[in-house]
DRENDREN-302300 format. One line per field, with one value per residue: residue number from 1; y, z negated, x negated of N, C-alpha, C in turn. Coordinates in nm, 4 decimals. Atoms other than C-alpha are relative to their C-alpha. Last residue first. Layout:
N
num (NUM|...)
n.py (Y|...)
n.pz (Z|...)
n.px (X|...)
ca.py (Y|...)
ca.pz (Z|...)
ca.px (X|...)
c.py (Y|...)
c.pz (Z|...)
c.px (X|...)
***
This chain:
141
num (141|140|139|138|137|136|135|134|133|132|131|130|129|128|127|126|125|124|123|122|121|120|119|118|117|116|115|114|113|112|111|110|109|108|107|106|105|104|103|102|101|100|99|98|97|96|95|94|93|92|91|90|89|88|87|86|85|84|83|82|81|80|79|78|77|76|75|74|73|72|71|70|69|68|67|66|65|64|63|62|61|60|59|58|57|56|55|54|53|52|51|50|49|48|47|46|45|44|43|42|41|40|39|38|37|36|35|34|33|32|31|30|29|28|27|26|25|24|23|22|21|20|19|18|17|16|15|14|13|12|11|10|9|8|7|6|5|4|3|2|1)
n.py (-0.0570|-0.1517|-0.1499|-0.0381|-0.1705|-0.0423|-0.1404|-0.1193|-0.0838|-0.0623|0.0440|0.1314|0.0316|0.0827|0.1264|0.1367|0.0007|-0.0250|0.0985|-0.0136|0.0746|0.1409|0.0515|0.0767|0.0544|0.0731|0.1220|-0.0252|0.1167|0.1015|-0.0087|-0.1525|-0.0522|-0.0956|-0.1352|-0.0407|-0.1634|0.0032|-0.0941|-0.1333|0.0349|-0.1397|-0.0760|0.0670|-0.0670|0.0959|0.0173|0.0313|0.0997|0.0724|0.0893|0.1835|0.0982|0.0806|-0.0732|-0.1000|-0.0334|0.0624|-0.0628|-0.0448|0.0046|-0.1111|0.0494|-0.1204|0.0524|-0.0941|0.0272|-0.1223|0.0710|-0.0974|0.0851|0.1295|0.0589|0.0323|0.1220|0.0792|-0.0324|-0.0793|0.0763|0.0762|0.0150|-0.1353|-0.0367|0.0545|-0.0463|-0.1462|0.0193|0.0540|-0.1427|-0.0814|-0.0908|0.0332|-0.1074|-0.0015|0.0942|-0.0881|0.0939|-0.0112|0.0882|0.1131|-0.0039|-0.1296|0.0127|-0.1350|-0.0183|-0.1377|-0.0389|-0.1495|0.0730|0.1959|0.1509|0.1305|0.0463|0.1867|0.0874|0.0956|-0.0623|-0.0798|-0.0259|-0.1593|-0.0710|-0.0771|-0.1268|-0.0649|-0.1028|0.0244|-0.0224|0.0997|0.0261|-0.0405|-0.1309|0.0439|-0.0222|0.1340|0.0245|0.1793|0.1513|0.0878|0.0686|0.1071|0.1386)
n.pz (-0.0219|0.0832|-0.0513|0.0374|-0.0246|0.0388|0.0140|-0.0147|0.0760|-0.0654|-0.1232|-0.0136|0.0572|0.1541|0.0191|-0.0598|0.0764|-0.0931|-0.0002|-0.0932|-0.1236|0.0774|-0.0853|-0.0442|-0.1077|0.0005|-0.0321|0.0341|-0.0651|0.0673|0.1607|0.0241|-0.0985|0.0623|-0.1308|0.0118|0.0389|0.0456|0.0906|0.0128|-0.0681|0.0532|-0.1317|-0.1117|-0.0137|-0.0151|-0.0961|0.0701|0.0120|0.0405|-0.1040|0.0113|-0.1080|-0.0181|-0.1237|0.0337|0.1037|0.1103|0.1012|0.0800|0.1353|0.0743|0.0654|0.0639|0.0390|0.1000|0.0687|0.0583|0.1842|0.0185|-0.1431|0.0307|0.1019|-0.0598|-0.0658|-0.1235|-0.0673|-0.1173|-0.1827|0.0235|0.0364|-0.0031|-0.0973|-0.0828|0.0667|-0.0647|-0.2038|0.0225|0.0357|-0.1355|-0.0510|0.0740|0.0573|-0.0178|0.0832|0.0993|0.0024|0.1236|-0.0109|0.0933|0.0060|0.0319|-0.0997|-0.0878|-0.0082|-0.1076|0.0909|0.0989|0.1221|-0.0433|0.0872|-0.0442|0.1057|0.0130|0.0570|0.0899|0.0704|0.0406|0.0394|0.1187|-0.0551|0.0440|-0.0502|0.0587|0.0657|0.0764|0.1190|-0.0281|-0.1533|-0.0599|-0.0721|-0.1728|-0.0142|0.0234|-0.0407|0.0471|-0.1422|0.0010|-0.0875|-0.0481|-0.0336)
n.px (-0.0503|0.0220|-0.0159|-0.0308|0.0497|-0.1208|0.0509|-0.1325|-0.0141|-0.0565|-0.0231|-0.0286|-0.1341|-0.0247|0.0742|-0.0709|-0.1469|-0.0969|-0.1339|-0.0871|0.0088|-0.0400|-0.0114|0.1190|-0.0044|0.1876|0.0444|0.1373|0.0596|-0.0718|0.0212|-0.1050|-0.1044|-0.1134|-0.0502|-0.1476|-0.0036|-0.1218|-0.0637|0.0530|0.1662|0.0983|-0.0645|0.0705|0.1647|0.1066|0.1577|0.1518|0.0241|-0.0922|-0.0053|0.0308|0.0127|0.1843|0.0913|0.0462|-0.0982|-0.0861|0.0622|-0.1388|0.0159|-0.0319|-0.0797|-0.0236|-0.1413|-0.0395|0.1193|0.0093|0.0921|0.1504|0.1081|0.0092|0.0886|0.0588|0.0571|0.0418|-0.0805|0.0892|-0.0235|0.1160|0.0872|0.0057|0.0462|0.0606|0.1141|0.0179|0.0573|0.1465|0.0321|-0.0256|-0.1387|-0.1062|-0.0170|-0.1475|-0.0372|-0.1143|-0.1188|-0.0639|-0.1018|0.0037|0.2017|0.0615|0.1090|-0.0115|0.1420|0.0088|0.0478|-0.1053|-0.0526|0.0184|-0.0822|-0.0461|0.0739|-0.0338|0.1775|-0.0782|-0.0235|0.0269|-0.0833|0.0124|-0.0828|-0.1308|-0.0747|-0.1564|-0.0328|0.0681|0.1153|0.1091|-0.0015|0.1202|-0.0638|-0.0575|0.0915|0.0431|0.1390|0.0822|0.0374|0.0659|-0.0079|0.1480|-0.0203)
ca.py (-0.0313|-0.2535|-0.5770|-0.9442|-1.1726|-1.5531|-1.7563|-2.0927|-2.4059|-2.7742|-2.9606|-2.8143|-2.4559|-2.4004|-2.4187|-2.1392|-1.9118|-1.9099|-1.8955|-1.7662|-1.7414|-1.5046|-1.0917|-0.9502|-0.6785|-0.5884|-0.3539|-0.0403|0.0886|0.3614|0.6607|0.5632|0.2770|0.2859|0.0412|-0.1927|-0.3468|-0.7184|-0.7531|-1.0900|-1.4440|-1.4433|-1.7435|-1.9346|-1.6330|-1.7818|-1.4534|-1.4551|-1.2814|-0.9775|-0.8424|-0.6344|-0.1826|-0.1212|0.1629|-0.0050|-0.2100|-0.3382|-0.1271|-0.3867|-0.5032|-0.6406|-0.9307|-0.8766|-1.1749|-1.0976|-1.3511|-1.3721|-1.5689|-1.4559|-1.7453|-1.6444|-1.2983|-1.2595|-1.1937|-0.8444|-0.6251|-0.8221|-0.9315|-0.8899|-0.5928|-0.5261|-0.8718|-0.9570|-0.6803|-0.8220|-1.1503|-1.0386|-0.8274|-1.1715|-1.3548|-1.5969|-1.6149|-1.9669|-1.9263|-1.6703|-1.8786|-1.6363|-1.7140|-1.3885|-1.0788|-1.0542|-1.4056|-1.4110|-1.7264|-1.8215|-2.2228|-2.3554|-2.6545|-2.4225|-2.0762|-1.7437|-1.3900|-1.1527|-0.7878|-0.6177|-0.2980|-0.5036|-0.8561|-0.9563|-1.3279|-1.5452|-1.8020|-1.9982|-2.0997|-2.3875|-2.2763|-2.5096|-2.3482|-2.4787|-2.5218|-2.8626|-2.7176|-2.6454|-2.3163|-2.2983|-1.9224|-1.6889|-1.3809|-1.2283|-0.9570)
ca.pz (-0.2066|-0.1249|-0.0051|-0.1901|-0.0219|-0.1139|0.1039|0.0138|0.0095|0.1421|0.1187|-0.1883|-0.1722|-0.2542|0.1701|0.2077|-0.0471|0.1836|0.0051|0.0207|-0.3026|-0.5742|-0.5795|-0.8083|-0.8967|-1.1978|-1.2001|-1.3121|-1.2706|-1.5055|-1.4369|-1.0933|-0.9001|-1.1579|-1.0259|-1.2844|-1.1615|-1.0972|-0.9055|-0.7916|-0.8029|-1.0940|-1.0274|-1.3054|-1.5170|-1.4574|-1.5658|-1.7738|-1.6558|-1.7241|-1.7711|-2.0669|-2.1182|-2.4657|-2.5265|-2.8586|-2.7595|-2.4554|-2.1355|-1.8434|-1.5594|-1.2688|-1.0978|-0.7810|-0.6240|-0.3343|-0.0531|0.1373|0.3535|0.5650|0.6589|0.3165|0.3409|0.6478|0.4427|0.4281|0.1532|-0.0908|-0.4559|-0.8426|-0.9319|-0.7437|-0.6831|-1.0526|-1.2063|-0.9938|-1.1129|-1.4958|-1.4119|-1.2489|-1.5761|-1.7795|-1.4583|-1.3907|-1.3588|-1.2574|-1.1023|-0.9316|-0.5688|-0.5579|-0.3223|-0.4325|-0.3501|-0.6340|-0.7245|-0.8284|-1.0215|-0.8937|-0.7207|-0.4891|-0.4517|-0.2782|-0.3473|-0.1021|-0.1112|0.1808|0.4026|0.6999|0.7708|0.9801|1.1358|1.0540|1.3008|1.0728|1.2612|1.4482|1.6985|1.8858|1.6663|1.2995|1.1219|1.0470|0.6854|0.5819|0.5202|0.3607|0.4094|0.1285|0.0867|-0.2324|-0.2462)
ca.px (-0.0074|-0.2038|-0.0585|-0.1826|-0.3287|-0.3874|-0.6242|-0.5060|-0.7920|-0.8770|-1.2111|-1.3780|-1.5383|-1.8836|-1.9693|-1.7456|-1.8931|-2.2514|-2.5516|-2.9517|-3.1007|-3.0430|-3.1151|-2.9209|-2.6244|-2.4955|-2.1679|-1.9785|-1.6746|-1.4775|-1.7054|-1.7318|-1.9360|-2.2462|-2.5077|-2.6947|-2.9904|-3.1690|-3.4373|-3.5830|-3.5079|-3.2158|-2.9612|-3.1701|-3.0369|-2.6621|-2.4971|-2.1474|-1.8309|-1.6874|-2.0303|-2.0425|-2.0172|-2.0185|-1.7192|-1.6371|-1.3042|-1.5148|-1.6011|-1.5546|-1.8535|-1.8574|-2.0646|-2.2893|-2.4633|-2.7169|-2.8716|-2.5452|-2.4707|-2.1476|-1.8505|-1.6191|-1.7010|-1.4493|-1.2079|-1.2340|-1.0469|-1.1583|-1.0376|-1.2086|-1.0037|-0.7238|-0.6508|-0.6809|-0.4917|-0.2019|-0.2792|-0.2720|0.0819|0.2436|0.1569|-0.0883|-0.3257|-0.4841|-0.8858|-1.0575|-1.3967|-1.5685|-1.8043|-1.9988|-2.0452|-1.6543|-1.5303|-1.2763|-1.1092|-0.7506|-0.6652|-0.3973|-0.6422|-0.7510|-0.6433|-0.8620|-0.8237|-0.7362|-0.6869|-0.4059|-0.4485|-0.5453|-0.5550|-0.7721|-0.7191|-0.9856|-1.1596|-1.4047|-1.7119|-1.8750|-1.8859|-1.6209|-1.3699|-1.3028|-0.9494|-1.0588|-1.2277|-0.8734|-0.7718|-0.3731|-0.2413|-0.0485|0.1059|0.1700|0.4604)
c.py (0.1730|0.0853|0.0843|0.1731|0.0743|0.1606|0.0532|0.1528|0.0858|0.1018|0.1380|-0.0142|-0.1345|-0.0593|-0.0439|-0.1320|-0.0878|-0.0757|0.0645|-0.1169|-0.0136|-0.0616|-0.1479|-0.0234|-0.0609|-0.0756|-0.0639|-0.1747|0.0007|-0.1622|-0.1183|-0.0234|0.1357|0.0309|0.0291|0.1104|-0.0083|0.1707|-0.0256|0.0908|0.1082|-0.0370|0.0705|0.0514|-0.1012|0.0982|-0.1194|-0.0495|-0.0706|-0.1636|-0.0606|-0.0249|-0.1645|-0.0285|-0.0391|0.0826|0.1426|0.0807|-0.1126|0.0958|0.0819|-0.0181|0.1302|-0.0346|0.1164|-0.0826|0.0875|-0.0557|0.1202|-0.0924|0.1056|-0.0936|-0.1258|-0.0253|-0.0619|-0.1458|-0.0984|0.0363|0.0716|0.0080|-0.0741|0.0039|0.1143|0.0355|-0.0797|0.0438|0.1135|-0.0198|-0.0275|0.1496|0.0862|0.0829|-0.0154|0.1489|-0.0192|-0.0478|0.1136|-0.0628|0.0056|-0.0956|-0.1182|-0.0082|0.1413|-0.0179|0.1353|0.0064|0.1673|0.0381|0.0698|-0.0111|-0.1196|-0.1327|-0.1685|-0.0498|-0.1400|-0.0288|-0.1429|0.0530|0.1733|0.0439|0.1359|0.1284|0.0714|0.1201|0.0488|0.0553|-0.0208|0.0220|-0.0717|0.0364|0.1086|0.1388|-0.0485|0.0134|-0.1484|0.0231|-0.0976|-0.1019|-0.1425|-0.0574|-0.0643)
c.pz (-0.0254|0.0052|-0.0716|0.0513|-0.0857|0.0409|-0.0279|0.0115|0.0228|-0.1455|0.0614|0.1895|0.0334|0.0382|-0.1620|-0.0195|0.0568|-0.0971|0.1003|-0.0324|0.1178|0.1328|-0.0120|0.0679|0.0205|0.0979|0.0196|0.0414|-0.0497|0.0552|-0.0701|-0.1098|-0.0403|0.1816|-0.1095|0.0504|-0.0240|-0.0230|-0.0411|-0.0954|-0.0063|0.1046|0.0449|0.1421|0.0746|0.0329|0.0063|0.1428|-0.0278|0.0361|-0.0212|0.1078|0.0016|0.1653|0.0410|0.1108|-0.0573|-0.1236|-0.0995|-0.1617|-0.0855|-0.1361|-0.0835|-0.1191|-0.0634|-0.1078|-0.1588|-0.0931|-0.0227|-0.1103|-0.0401|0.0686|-0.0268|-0.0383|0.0658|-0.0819|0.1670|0.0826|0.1016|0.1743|0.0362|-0.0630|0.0133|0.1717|0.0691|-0.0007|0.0991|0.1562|-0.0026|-0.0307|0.1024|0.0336|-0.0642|-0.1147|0.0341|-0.0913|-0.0807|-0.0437|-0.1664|0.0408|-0.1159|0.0011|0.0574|0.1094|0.0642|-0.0106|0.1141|-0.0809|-0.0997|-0.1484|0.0290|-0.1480|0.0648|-0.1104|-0.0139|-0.1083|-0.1435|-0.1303|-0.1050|-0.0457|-0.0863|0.0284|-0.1098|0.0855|-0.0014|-0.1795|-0.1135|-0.0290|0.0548|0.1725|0.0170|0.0807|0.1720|0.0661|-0.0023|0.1122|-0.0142|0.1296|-0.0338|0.1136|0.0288)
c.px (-0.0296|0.1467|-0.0006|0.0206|0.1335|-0.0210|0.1597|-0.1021|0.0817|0.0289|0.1504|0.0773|0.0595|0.1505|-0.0145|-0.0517|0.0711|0.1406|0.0756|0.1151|0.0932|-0.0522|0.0014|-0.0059|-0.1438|0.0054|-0.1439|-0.0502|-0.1519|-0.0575|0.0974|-0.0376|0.0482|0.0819|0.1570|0.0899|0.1284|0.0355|0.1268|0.0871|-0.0718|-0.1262|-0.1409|0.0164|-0.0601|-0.1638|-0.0144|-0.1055|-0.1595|-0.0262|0.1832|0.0274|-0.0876|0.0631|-0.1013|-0.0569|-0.1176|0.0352|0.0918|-0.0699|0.1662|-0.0441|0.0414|0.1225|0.0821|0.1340|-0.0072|-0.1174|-0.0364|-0.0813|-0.1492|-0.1167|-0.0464|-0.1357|-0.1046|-0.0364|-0.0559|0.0755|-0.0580|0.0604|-0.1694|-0.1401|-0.0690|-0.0459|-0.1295|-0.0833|-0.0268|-0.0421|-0.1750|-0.0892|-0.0212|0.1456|0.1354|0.0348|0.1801|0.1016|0.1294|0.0541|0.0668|0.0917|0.0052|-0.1260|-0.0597|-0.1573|-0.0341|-0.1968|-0.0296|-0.0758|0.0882|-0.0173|-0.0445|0.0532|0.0291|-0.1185|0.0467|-0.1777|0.0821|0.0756|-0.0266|0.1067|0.0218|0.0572|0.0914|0.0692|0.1522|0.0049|-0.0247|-0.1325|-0.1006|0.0222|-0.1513|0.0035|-0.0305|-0.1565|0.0213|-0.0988|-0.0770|-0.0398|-0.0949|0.0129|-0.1354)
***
């Protein structure tokens, strides 16, 4: 089952800073505008998924087990990777090389993961996102 909770940019304390409420053994992906996003050491766009099995694949893939990403800066971007039809490992999504300040490398999670990770300028994922948004979760199983 997907869960879901509406953010707004009200739902501040007097620091200044996003109170969120941990949610264990679940991955989240965030919604705005019905479109899904992943906030994996990156801000992702994913887009609208063509079926319940694609979304699934989604959390599991691109989502986090901590929330609490959204308020961190982060000075890194990390973007998977997918073997294609001839065994080429590719980016599943395309580089901005202006991003690019320093190193770049390609880390081997497992023999089926694999990912490119830079260094970029200092951000913060909350401050791309429009006014109001859905943190969606999705329970491991």
């Amino acid at each position: 089952m997907i869960y879901g909770i509406q953010w707004d940019r009200n739902a501040l304390d007097g620091n200044g800073q996003v109170q969120w409420v941990r949610c264990k053994n679940f991955k989240h992906l965030i919604k705005q505008n019905n479109s899904y996003y992943s906030i994996k050491n990156n801000f992702i766009t994913l887009g609208k998924p063509i079926d319940k099995n694609q979304l699934k694949n989604w959390y599991f893939k691109y989502g986090v087990d901590e929330i609490n990403i959204l308020t961190q800066y982060l000075n890194s971007k990390e973007f998977p990777m997918t073997k294609d039809e001839n065994e080429i490992w590719k980016t599943d999504f395309e580089l901005n090389s202006n991003d690019i300040k320093d190193n770049i490398i390609s880390m081997d999670i497992d023999d089926n993961k694999k990912l490119i990770k830079y260094d970029c300028e200092r951000y913060n994922i909350y401050a791309l996102l429009d006014e109001g948004f859905d943190v969606m979760s999705l329970k491991k199983i």
